[in-house]
C-alpha positions in Angstrom: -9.9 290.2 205.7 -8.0 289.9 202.7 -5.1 286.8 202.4 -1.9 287.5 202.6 0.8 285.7 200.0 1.7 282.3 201.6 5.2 282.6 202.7 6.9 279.5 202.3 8.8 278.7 205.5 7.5 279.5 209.1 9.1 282.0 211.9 10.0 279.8 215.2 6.8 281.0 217.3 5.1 280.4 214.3 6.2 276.1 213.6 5.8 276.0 217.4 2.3 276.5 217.0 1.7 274.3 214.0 3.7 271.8 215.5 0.9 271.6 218.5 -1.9 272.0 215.3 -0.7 269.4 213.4 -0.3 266.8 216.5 -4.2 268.4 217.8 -5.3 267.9 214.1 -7.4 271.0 214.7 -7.9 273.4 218.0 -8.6 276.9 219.0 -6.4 279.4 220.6 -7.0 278.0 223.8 -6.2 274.3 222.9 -2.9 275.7 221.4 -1.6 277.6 224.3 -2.7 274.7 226.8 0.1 272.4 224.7 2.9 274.6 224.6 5.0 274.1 228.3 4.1 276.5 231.1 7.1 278.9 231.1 5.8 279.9 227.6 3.3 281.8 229.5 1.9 283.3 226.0 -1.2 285.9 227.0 -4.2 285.4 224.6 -3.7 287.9 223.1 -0.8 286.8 221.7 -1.8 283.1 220.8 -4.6 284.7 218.9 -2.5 286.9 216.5 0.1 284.2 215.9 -3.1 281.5 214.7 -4.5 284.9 212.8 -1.0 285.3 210.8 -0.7 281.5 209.8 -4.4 282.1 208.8 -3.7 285.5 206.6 -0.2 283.0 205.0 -2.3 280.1 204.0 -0.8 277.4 206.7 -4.3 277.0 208.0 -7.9 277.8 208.2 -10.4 279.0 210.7 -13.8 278.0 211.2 -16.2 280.1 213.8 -17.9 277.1 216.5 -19.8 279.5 219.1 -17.8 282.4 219.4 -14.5 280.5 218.9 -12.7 280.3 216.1 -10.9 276.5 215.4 -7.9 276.3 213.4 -7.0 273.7 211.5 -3.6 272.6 209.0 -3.9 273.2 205.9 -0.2 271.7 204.9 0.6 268.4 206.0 3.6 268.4 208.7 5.8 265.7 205.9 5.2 268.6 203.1 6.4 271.5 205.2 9.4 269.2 206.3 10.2 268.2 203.1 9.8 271.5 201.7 12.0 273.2 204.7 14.8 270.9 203.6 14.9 271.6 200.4 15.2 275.2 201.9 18.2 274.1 203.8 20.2 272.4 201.0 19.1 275.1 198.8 20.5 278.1 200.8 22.8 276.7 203.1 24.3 273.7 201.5 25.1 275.3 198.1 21.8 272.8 196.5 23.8 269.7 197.4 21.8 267.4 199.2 24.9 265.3 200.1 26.9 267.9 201.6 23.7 268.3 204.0 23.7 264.5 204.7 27.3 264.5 205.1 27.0 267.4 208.2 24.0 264.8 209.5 26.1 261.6 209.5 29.1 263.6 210.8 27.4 264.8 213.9 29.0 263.2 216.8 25.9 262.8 218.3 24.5 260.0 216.5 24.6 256.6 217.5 24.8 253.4 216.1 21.4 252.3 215.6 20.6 256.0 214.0 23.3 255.5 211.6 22.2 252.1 210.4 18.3 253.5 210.2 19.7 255.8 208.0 21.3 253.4 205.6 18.4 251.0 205.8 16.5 254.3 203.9 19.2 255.1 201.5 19.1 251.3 200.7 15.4 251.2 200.1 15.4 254.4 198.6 17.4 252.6 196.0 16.0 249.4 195.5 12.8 251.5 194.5 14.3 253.5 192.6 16.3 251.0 190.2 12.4 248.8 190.6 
């Protein structure tokens, strides 16, 4: 079967199935559909042709064990976060990084102790880069 270009960001079904990938490391169709939470209640079928599409767009590769084909990552979970960010900033924040950070440390939701995690990683982020 031919490959697909690699699309750069992932459809909603599709993360939700890397997501369980990248924390199995590798798995068939079957370890995939046994993480995701019962009222998901994805046939086969369906499990299948969502691994077989993130095979065809280069997010991970297949190897036959047996009969069964196991899946594996082929981008690290820290690339495709950093690279769905710089999405984000890029199409929704007008490329301004600190507008996007500004929504973040704006939501009412955080607490205290998120707020000063967050400056403890801008600090550091600076120290290293003025090192």
């Amino acid at each position: 079967m031919r490959k697909k270009k690699t699309s750069n960001l992932l459809t909603e079904v599709e993360l939700e199935f890397m997501n369980e990938l990248w924390a199995l490391g590798e798995g068939s169709v079957r370890d995939v559909l046994d993480q995701l939470p019962p009222e998901r209640n994805l046939a086969y079928t369906s499990g299948a042709t969502i691994l077989r599409i993130l095979d065809e767009k280069g997010f991970v590769e297949s190897r036959k064990d047996g009969k069964t084909l196991i899946y594996k990552p082929l981008l690290e979970k820290d690339r495709y976060q950093a690279r769905s960010l710089q999405n984000l900033s890029r199409t929704l924040f007008d490329d301004t990084p600190a507008t996007l950070v500004a929504r973040l440390v704006d939501d009412a939701g955080l607490t205290e102790t998120d707020l000063e995690e967050i400056r403890a990683l801008v600090e550091r982020r600076l120290q290293n880069d003025s090192s």
